[in-house]
C-alpha positions, 0 to 999 in steps of 0.5 A, a space after each residue: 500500500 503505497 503512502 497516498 492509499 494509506 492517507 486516504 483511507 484505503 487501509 480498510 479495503 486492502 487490510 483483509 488481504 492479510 487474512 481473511 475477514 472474520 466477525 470478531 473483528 467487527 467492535 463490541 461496544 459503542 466507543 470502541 465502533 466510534 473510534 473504528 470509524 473515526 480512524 477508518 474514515 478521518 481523512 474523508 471527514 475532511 473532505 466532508 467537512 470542507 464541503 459542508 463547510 461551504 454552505 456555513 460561509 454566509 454565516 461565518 463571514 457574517 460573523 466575522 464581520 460583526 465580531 470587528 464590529 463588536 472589538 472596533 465598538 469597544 475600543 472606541 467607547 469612552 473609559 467608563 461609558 455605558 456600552 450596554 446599549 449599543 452592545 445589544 442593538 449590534 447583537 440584536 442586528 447580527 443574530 437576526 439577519 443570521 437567523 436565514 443564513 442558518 436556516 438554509 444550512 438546514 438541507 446540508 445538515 441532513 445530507 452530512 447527517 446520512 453521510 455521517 451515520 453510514 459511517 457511524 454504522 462502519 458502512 460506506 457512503 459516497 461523500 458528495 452523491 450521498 450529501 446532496 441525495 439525501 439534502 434534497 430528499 429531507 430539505 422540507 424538514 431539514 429547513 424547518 428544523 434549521 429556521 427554528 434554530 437560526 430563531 431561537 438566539 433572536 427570540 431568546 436575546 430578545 426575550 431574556 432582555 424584555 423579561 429580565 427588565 419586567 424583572 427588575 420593575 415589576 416583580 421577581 416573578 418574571 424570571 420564571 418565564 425568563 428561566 422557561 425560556 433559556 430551559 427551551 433554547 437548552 432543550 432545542 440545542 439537545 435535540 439537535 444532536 439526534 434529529 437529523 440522523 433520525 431525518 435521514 434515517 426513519 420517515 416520520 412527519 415533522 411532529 413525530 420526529 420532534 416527539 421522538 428527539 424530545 423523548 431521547 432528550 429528556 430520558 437520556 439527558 446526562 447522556 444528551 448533555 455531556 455529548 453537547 458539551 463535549 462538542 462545545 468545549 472549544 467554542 466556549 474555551 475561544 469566547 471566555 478567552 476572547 471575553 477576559 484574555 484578550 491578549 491570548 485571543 488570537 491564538 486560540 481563534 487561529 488554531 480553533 478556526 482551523 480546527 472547525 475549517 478542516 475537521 470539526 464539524 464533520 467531527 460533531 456529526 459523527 459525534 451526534 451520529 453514534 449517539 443517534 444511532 445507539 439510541 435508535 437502535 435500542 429504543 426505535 429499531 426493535 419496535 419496528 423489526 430493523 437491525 440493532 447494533 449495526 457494525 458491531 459483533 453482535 449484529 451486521 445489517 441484512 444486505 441493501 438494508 439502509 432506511 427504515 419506516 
């Protein structure tokens, strides 16, 4: 095998020359089958998420724009003004001209989702064909699903600031509505981890597989909540930084911007595939006569097998 093959992954295809292929080389539980995948499938995750990076471009250099907007606003202010509202009018105008630009990643989403769940599963999947089948296949939800999260850090800007000052003029007691709302943006964000792979995966209407992902969320929550802030560990280290080392915040911005350019977010949508796939696999798959534990020792999936009703 020569060095390019080994690069790009060849190694899984030419491995069995060696000796036959045998089951008890499939992995036996969830964490070892995820690391089979990342290590078989790392170099076409770069490629997968260069290519799904090109559908966040409008968001990303929106971003950056209004992150000088913010540092050039804040450098300028007088020593000891109050920038508070001007702070909020920038927020206010970048998180919602951003709501449309994330709304229409939504397809994308769901294309790399299937991507990412053949490989979750050990199988193959064709990076772009599979991509651009499955965005086009799921686009109505997909969308959905994506304006909804593109809205919820306007509406929740917008919320927490009109609640907290009914708060603090009115009556304490307008924190609950305050604390509901911040509870439902965290629930939402939980959900997101399982329902693209669940999109891609089963047919359901749009209602069923809100349900299903809200039922996963709650039921296995400490689960939900540790893969989200694995996932977030990075981006919350770059904005703590930014916000009180700024000195140090170049860095961590360059190598983290690399880090998410190159292989992040293909990186998360494995993440959220294995997830979604162990918790389908125990919970939907049984009920409706699918395969469980797809590529691991216990059980392979029938031949041509991809998608269940």
């Amino acid at each position: 095998m020569n060095f390019f093959s080994r690069f790009f992954g060849a190694g899984r295809y030419t491995r069995a020359a060696s000796r036959d292929f045998r089951p008890e080389d499939l992995p036996d539980t969830r964490v070892k089958l995820f690391f089979d995948a990342l290590g078989i499938r790392w170099s076409a995750m770069v490629g997968q998420n260069l290519f799904y990076l090109l559908f966040w471009l409008p968001a990303i250099l929106w971003s950056g724009v209004n992150l000088l907007t913010l540092v050039q606003t804040l450098a300028d202010a007088p020593a000891g003004a109050d920038v508070g509202a001007r702070v909020y009018s920038l927020a206010f105008t970048y998180l919602l001209v951003l709501w449309p630009l994330i709304a229409i990643t939504g397809p994308a989403t769901a294309g790399a989702s299937y991507v990412s769940r053949n490989w979750a599963r050990g199988q193959h999947s064709f990076m772009v064909s599979d991509f651009m089948e499955h965005a086009r296949k799921n686009w109505k939800q997909a969308l959905a699903v994506s304006t909804v999260t593109g809205a919820l850090p306007v509406l929740l800007l917008f919320l927490w600031r009109f609640y907290g000052a009914l708060a603090e003029s009115m009556s304490g007691l307008f924190i609950i509505p305050e604390v509901i709302v911040f509870i439902a943006v965290i629930l939402w964000l939980l959900m997101l981890q399982v329902v693209y792979t669940m999109m891609v995966t089963y047919k359901l209407t749009l209602r069923q597989l809100l349900g299903n992902a809200l039922r996963m969320a709650l039921g296995k929550l400490p689960l939900f909540l540790g893969v989200r802030l694995l996932t977030a560990a990075l981006p919350l280290a770059m904005l703590i930084v930014f916000l009180y080392f700024p000195g140090q915040a170049t860095f961590l911005l360059t190598v983290g911007g690399f880090f998410y350019m190159v292989f992040g977010l293909a990186l998360n949508r494995l993440l959220y595939a294995s997830l979604a796939n162990a918790l389908c696999e125990t919970y939907i798959n049984p009920n409706i006569g699918a395969p469980v534990n797809i590529g691991m020792r216990s059980q392979t999936p029938p031949p041509g097998e991809e998608d269940f009703e």
